[in-house]
Structures are given as C-alpha cells and as structure tokens.
C-alpha positions in Angstrom: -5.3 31.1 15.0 -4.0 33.3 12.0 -0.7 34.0 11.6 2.1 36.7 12.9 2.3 38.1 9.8 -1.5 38.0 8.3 -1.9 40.1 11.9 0.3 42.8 11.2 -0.2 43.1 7.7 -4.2 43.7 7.8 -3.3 45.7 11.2 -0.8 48.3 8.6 -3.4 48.5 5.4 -6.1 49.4 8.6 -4.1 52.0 10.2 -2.8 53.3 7.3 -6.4 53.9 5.6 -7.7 55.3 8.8 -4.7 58.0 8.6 -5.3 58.7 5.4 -9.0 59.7 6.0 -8.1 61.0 9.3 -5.0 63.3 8.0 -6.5 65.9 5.2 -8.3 67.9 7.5 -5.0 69.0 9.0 -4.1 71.5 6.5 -8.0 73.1 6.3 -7.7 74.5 9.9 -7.0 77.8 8.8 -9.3 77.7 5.7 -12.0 76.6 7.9 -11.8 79.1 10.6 -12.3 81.7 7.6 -15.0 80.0 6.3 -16.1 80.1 10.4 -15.4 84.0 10.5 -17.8 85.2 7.7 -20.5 84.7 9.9 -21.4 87.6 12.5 -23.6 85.7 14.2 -22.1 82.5 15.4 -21.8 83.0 19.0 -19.7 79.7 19.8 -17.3 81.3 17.3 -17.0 84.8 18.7 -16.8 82.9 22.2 -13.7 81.0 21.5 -12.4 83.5 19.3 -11.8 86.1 22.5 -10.7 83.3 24.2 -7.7 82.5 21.6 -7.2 86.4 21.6 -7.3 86.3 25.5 -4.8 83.9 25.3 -2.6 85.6 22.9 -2.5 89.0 24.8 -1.4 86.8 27.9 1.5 85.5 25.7 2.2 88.8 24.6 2.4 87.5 21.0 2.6 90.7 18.6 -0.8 92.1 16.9 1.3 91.5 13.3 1.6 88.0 13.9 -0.8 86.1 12.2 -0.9 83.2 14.7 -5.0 83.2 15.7 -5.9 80.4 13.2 -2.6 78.4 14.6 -3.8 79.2 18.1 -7.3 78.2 17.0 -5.9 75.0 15.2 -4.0 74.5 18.8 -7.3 74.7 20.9 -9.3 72.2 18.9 -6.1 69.7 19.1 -6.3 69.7 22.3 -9.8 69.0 22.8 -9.1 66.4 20.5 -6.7 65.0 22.7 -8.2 66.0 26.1 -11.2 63.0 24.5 -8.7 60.8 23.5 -7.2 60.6 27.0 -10.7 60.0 28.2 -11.6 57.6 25.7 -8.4 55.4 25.3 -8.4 53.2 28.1 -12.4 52.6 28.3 -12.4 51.4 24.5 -9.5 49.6 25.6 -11.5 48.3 28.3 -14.1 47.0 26.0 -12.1 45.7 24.0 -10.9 43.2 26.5 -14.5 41.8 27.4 -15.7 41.4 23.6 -12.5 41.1 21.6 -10.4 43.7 19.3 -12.3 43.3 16.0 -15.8 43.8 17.2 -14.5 47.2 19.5 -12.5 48.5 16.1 -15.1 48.4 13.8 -17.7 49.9 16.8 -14.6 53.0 17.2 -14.6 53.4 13.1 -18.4 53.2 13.3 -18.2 56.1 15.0 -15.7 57.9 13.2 -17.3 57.2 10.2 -20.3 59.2 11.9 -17.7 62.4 12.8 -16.8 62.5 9.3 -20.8 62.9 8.2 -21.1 65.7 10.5 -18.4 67.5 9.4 -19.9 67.0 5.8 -22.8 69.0 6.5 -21.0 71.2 9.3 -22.3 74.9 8.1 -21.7 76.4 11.3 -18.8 76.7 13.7 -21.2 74.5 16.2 -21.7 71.7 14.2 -17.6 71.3 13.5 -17.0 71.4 16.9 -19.7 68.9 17.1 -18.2 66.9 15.0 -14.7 66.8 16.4 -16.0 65.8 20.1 -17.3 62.9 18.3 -14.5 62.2 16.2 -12.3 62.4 20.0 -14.6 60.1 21.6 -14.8 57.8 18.8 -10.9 57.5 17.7 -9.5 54.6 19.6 -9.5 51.9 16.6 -5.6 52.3 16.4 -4.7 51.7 20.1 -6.8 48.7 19.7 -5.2 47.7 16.5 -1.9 47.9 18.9 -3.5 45.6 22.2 -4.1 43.2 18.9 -0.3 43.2 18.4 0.6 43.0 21.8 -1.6 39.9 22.2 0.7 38.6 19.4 2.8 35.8 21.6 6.4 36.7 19.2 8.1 39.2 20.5 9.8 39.8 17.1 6.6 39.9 15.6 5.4 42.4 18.3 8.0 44.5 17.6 7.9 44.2 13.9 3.8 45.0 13.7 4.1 48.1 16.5 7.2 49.6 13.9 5.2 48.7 11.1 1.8 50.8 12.9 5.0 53.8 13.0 5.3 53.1 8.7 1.7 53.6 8.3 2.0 56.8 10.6 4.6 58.2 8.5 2.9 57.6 5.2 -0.7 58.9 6.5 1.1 62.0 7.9 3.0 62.6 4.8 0.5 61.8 1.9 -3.4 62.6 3.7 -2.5 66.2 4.0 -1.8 66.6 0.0 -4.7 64.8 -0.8 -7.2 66.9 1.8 -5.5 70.4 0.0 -6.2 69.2 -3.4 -10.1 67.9 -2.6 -10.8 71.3 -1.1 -9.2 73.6 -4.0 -11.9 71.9 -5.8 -14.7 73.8 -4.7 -14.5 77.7 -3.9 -13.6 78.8 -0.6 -17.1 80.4 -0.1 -18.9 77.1 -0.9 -18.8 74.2 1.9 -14.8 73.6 0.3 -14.7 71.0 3.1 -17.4 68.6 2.0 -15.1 66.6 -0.3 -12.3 66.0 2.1 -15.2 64.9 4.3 -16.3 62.5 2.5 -13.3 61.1 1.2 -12.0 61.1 5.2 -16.2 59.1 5.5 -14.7 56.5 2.6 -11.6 55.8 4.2 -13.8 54.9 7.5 -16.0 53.0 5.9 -13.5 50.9 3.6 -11.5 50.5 6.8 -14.4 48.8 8.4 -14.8 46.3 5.3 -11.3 45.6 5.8 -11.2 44.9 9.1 -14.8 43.0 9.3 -13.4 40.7 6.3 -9.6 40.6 7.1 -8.6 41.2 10.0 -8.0 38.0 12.7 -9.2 38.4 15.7 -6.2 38.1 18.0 -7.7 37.5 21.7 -9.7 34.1 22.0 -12.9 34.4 23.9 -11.4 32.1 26.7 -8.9 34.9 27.0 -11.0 37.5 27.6 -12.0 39.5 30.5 -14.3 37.2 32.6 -16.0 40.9 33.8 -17.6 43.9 31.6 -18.5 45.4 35.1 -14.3 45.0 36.6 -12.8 45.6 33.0 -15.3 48.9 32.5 -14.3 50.3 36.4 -11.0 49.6 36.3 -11.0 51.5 32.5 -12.9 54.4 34.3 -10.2 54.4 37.5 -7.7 55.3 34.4 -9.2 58.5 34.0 -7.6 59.5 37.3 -3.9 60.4 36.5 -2.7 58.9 39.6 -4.0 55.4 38.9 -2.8 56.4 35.2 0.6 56.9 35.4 0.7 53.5 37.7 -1.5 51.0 35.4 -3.7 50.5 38.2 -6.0 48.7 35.7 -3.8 46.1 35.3 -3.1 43.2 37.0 0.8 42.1 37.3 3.2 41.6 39.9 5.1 44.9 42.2 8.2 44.4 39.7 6.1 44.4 36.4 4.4 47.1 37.5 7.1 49.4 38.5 8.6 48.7 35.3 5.8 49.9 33.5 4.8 52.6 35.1 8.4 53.8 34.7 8.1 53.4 30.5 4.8 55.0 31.2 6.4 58.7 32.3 8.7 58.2 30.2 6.6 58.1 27.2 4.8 61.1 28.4 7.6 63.5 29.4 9.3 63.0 25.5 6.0 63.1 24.2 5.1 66.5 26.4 8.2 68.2 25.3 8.4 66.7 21.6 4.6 67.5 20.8 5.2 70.9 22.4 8.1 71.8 20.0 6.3 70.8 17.0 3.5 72.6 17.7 5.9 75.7 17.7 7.9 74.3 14.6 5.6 76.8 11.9 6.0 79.6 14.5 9.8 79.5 14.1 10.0 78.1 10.5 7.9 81.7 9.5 9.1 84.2 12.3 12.8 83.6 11.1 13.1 81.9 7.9 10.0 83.3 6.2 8.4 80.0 5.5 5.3 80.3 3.6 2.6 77.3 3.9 4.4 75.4 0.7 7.8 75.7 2.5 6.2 74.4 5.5 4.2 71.8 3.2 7.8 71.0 1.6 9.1 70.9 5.2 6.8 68.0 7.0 6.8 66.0 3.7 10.8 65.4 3.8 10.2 64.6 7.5 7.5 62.0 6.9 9.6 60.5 3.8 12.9 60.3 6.6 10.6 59.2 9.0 9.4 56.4 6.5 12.8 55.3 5.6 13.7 55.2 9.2 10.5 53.1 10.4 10.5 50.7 7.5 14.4 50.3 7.5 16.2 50.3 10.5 14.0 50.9 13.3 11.7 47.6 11.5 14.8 44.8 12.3 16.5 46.7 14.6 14.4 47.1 17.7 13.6 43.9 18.2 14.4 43.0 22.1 16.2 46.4 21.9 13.5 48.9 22.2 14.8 50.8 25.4 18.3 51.1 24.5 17.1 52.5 20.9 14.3 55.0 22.4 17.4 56.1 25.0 19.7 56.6 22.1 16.7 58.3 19.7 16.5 61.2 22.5 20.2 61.7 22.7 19.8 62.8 19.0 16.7 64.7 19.3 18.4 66.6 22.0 20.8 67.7 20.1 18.5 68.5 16.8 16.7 70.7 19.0 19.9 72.7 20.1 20.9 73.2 16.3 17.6 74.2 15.3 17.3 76.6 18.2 20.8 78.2 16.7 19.7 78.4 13.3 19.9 81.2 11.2 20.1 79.4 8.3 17.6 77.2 6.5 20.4 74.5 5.9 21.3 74.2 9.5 17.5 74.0 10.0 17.1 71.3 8.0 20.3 69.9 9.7 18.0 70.1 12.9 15.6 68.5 11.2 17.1 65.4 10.7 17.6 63.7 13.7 14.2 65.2 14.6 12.4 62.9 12.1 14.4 60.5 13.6 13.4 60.5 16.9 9.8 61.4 15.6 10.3 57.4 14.1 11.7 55.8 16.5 10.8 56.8 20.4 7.2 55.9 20.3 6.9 52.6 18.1 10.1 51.6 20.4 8.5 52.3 24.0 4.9 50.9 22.4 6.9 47.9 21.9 8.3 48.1 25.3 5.1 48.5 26.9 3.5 45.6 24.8 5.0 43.3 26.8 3.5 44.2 30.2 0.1 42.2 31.7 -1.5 39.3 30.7 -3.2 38.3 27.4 -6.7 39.7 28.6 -5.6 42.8 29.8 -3.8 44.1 26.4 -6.5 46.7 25.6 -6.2 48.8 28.9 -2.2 48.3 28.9 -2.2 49.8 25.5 -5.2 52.3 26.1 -3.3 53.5 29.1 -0.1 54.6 27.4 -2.3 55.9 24.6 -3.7 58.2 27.4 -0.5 59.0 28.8 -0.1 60.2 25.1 -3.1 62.2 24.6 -2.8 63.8 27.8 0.6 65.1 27.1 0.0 66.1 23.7 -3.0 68.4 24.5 -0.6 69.9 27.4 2.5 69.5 25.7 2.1 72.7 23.3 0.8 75.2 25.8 3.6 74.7 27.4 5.8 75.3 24.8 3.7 78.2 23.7 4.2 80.2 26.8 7.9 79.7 26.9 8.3 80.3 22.8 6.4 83.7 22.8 7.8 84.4 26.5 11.1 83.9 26.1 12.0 83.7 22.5 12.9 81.0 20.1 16.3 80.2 20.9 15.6 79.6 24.6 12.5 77.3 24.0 14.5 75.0 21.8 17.4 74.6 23.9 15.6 74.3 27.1 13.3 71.8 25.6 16.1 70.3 23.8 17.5 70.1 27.8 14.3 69.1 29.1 14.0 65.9 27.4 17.3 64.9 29.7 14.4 64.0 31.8 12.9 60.8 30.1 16.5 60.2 29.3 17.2 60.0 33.3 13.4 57.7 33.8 14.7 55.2 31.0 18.0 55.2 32.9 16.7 54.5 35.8 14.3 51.5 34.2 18.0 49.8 33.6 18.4 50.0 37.4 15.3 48.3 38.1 15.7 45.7 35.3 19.2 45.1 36.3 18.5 44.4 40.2 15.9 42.4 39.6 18.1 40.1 37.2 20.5 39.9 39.7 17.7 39.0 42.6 16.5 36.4 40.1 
C-alpha cells in the first residue's frame, strides 16, 4: 500500500491540473454568448435567450442593466450543477465496485471528450452540448476525495481534503488569467474559444497520465463493493433528495447516520446561501462601486491568493480532529463579512467584507469534507463522498436564484444582511451535531 503522503500529493497535482483546464472558460461566458448572438438563426439561442429575459422582467431587473450575459452565465451553471448532483453519487457508486483510479481516469475520459466539443462548438447547440457532457462527466474530484477518505490517518485525511481546498484556490485564481489570455489571441469573430479549449483538452489529458502512472490506488479489491447491481441502486436511490439528505446509500449504525446526515444539511444550507451571494457579488461590486471586469478580475484574484494562504497555512495543521468547531467558527465570520459588505459604500469597507469572506470560502467546505470523510465503511467512501458532493451541486444550482430574486427584489443591502442572517441556520444544525455527539459520549 502507498503511503499517506504519496496519496495526497498525486491527489493535489491531479486536482489542481483538472482546475486549471476546468477554470478558463469562466471568464468567456460573456464573450461567448456574443459570439452566440451574431447568429439570427440559432433557435436554441433565441429559446433561452427569452427565457433569461422572461426571467429578468419577473425580477424586475432594469432594461439599463447589463445583466443578460450574467443571467445567461447563471443558467448554464446551474445546469452544470443540476448534472453534477445527478452524477455525483453514481460515479461514486462505481467507484466503490472497480476502485478510485480506474473510475477517475473513466470521469477525465470524459471530460477530456467535453473539452473537444467545445473546440469545434460553432453553434450555441453544440456548447450546450458540450457542457451536459462536461456535467455528466465531472466527478474525478469527488473521487479523488472518497480516495482520501479511504486514507486510514485521520490527520492525513484532513491534511489531503485541505490540501484538495489549496489546489481549489490556485485553479480558481490562476485558470481564469490563463483562459483570458488564450482567447485575446484570436479575434473575437473567429472561434476565440478554440485555444482555451484545447489547453482545458491538455490539462484532461495530462491529468489522466498522471493519475494512470501516479496515482495509488487507495481501496484494495477485497475492500470493494461485493455488488455493481446494490452499489449502482443504492447510487440511483441518491437521486431522491429524501434518501439524499439521509445517506440512505450507506450502510452505518442509527447514531452514524444521524450524525451525518446532520453535516450533510449543514453543508448544503452554507453552501445555498454562500453560493447564492457570490453569484450576486459582480451585481453589487458594479451597481455601486462601478467595478469594471479588471476590478472584478483584481477582486477574485486577492480572494483566491487569501484563500490560498488560509488553506495552505492555518486551516492545513489546524483542522485536524477540529473540523466542526473550525467550520462553526468560519460562519460566525462570514456572517459578519456579509453584514459589512451589505453596508458598504466604500470600496475599502468592501474589501473589509471581503476578508473574512475568503475565509470562510477556505475553510467551511474542506472542514465539513473532512468531517464527513469519516462516516461509513472503507467500501462505501465513493457514495459518502458523492453524496455530499450532491448535496453541493444541488444547492449551488438553487443557491443563486434565490439570491437573485431577493437582490433585484429587495435591494442590495437587504440580501446581504439577511443572507448574512440566514447562515445562523447551519450555525444552529452544527450546534445541534454537538448535542448528538455529546449524548452519545455520555451513553457510551
């Protein structure tokens, strides 16, 4: 068996290349849509198009706002998402029956596939194309995270899950530079979008070298799932929010499973809320501080360098058999980060706001991941961590339509704080974890 640390190192250089490809098309959205709009005739474009401007007479959102691309941006996102709740737990699933290696490089087979299309994607039909595969295909890093949760070391397990956070940081902060540059090399009436593509297709298919020559495999076969037929149904009963939200899939005793379930909701109220915000961040960055795209560039890049810092510092050594009491402590902040930034009128007290943001953007997930790592048996990683991944994906493509209606609704200032407030919730679900944890100590 390879060692802790050969794990998690070959885990970080594999999730940070995949973020690296997977990152630079996030700032070609609106470029895209442009290079979408010149032509009369697509009919899938004109469809969502009314749909987006549907959407935005609903919110009431001002004709002077130039928010459809964002909008548009939003609506793929969550498609994205919507897949990778659906796609999560069966990969995970699989993963369990034929081992992590073999169902990574089969996920970045596929990606590497989504990253062709997009290549050659001419028309608005063939992107869209492409992204449902990409959504169906992307579940190489929740994998990459049932491999560290197989990892016996629970210091090592927390170490490699705040180690996959570094790598998220990094991809988020350097992938989007690099996909800008590659498409200011062509013209914005040529395909501009056909280098970024194939540098995100390079960054797939050095990944799978990487992991095919690298990377241990972490769950013996006498470990594995004795049934493709139980793992597969019990994957497909995950699909059902209900049996979601309570790890049905899993096998583990009425305590464990309370437990879980609890870090589950948890994980998906912050992240409902948090990726909501976000998603209104460039809203309020333009509306009142007159951000252009460089500020806003400027902006997430000294996030992802805090976040970096954070992640590869602190969070690194100090989470380690602390990873509740951190992620409690992380939303105290953010709560207050989003009450400043909903008060600011000044960029400084923005980027004051800002702060503990990056923060908790560092620090909540990698610590519940952790958390959650340490639930179910050896063969039944990949659906533990496939679930929460779910959880994820479902609340980040619901997260920002929420958030939208109450930002263009009710204002700025009132989204902030009240989300700000909202995330008291999570906050009261970890509380009552401590409850549970403690009563059962006490029983035991």
């Amino acid at each position: 068996m390879a060692s802790d640390k050969s794990v998690i190192t070959w885990i970080f250089i594999s999730v940070l290349v995949d973020l690296l490809g997977f990152t630079v098309i996030l700032p070609l959205f609106p470029a895209l849509l442009d290079y979408y709009a010149k032509s009369e005739n697509d009919q899938l474009y004109n469809t969502v198009l009314s749909w987006v401007e549907s959407f935005r007479s609903l919110l009431r959102i001002p004709v002077e706002e130039p928010v459809t691309s964002v909008l548009f941006g939003g609506l793929l996102g969550a498609l994205f998402s919507f897949l990778q709740y659906v796609n999560a737990p069966l990969l995970g699933a699989l993963s369990d029956k034929y081992g992590r290696k073999r169902i990574i490089i089969l996920s970045l087979f596929g990606s590497s596939f989504a990253c062709w299309m997009w290549s050659g994607a001419n028309t608005f039909a063939c992107f869209v194309a492409a992204r449902i595969v990409a959504g169906i295909s992307e579940g190489n890093i929740s994998i990459c995270m049932a491999a560290l949760a197989d990892l016996e070391d629970k210091k090592a397990k927390s170490r490699g899950m705040a180690m996959v956070g570094v790598a998220y940081s990094i991809g988020f902060t350097v992938g989007p530079f690099v996909g800008a540059y590659m498409s200011s090399l062509l013209k914005a009436d040529q395909e501009f979008f056909a280098i970024p593509a194939y540098f995100a297709l390079a960054m797939c298919l050095l990944d799978i070298v990487i992991v095919y020559l690298f990377l241990p495999e972490t769950l013996p076969e006498e470990k594995r799932a004795s049934s493709l037929y139980l793992s597969w149904r019990e994957g497909l009963d995950l699909i059902n929010p209900k049996k979601m939200f309570a790890f049905r899939a899993v096998e583990m005793s009425s305590h464990d499973r309370c437990c879980v379930s609890i870090i589950g909701l948890a994980y998906f109220l912050y992240l409902f809320f948090f990726s909501g915000l976000e998603f209104t961040l460039t809203f309020l960055t333009h509306n009142r501080f007159g951000f252009t795209r460089m500020d806003q560039g400027k902006m997430f890049a000294v996030l992802g360098v805090i976040m970096t810092l954070v992640q590869g510092g602190y969070i690194r050594r100090a989470m380690i058999g602390r990873e509740i009491a951190i992620a409690k402590r992380s939303i105290c902040v953010l709560i207050v980060g989003f009450v400043v930034i909903g008060f600011a009128t000044e960029a400084w007290v923005l980027y004051a706001g800002l702060v503990p943001f990056a923060y908790a953007a560092a620090s909540v997930v990698p610590c519940l991941s952790s958390a959650v790592s340490n639930y179910g048996g050896i063969s039944e990683k990949g659906r533990v961590m496939g679930t929460l991944r779910s959880l994820g994906a479902l609340a980040r493509a619901t997260g920002p339509c929420f958030a939208s209606v109450l930002y263009w609704l009710l204002g700025s200032r009132f989204a902030y704080v009240l989300g700000g407030l909202l995330l008291l919730l999570p906050l009261k679900v970890l509380k009552i974890l401590n409850k549970v944890l403690a009563k059962h100590a006490k029983e035991n």
